[in-house]
C-alpha positions as CSV (number, residue, x, y, z in Angstrom):
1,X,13.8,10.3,-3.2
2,X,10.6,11.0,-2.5
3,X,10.3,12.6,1.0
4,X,8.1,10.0,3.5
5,X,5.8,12.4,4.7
6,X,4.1,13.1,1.4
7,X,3.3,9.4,0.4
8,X,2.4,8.4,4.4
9,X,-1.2,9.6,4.0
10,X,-1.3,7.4,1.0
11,X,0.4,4.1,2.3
12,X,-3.4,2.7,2.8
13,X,-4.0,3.0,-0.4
14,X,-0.9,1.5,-1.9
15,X,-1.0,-1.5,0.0
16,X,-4.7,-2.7,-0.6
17,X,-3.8,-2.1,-3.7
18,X,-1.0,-4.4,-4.1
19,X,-3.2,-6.8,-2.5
20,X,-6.2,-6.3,-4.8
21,X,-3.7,-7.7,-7.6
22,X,-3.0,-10.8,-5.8
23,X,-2.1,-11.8,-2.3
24,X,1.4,-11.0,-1.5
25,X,4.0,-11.1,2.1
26,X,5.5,-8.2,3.5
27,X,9.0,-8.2,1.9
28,X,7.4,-9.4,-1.1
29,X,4.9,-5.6,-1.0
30,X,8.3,-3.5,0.0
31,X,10.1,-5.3,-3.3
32,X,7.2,-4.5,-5.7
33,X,7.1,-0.8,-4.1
34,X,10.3,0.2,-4.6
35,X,10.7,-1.5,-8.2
36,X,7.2,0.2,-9.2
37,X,8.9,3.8,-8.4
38,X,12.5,2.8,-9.6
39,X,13.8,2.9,-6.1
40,X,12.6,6.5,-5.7
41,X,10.3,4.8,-2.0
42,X,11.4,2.3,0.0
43,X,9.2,1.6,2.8
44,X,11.1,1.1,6.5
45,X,9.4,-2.5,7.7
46,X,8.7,-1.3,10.8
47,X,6.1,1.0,8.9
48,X,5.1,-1.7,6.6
49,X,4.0,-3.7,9.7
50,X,2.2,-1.4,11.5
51,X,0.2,-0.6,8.2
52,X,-0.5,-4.4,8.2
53,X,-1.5,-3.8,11.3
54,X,-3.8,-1.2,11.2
55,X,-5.6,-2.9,8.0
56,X,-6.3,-5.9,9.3
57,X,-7.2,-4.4,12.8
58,X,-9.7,-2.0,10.7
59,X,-10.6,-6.3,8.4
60,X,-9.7,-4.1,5.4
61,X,-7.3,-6.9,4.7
62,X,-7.1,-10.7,6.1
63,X,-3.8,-12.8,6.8
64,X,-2.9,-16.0,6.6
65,X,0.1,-18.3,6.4
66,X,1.8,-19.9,3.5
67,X,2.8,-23.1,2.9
68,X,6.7,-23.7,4.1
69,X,9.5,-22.4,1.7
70,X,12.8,-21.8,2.6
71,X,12.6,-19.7,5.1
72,X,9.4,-21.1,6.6
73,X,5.8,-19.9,6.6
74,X,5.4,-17.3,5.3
75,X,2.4,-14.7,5.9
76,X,0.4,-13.5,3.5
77,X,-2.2,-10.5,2.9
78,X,-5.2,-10.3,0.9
79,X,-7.7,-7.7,0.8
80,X,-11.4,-8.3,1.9
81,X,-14.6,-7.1,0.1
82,X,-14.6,-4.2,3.1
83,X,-11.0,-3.2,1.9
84,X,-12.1,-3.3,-1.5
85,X,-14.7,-1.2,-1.3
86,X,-12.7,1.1,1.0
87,X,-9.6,1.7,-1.3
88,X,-12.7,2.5,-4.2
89,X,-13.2,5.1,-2.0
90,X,-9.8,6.3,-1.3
91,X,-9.2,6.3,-5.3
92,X,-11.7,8.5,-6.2
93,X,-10.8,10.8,-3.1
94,X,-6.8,10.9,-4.9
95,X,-8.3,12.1,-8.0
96,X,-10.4,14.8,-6.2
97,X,-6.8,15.7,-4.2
98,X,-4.7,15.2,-7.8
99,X,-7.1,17.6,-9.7
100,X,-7.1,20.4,-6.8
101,X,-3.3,20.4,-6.5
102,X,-2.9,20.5,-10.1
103,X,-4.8,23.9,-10.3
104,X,-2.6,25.5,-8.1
105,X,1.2,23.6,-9.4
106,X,-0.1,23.1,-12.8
107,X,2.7,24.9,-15.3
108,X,4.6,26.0,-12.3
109,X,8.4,27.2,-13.3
């Protein structure tokens, strides 16, 4: 299990994008997260929320609601051309991060 204080930083990025792939609901994004890393994260809702939150306070991503299903309307995220340009950013600032790390962990043991 990967420890929640390491990935935090990165929850941002992981959620726009989700959303860049097509426009999804909460449980929907904590599903795909924790089959995409074989159970390894699971995101608490109460922290999926408040990333919601903070995204759409920040219109790097847009909500609206579904049509009615079972368990009624349901919301859903999408990303905007801000939070696209925004998690471009936030990629290219990973691979800086990845390639620093690497120098110092690389062939460690």
């Amino acid at each position: 299990m990967i420890r929640s204080d390491i990935i935090r930083g990165h929850l941002d990025a992981i959620i726009l994008r989700l959303t860049l792939e097509k426009d999804r609901y909460g449980y929907e994004i904590s599903k795909e997260i924790s089959q995409r890393t074989n159970e390894r994260f699971e995101i608490k809702e109460a922290t999926l929320y408040a990333v919601f939150q903070r995204l759409e306070k920040r219109e790097l991503i847009e909500s609206y609601y579904g049509s009615v299903s079972k368990g009624g309307k349901r919301k859903y995220y999408r990303i905007t051309t801000l939070g696209k340009a925004y998690l471009n950013e936030m990629v290219k600032e990973w691979e800086e991060l990845k390639e620093i790390i690497d120098i110092f962990l690389e062939g460690f043991n």
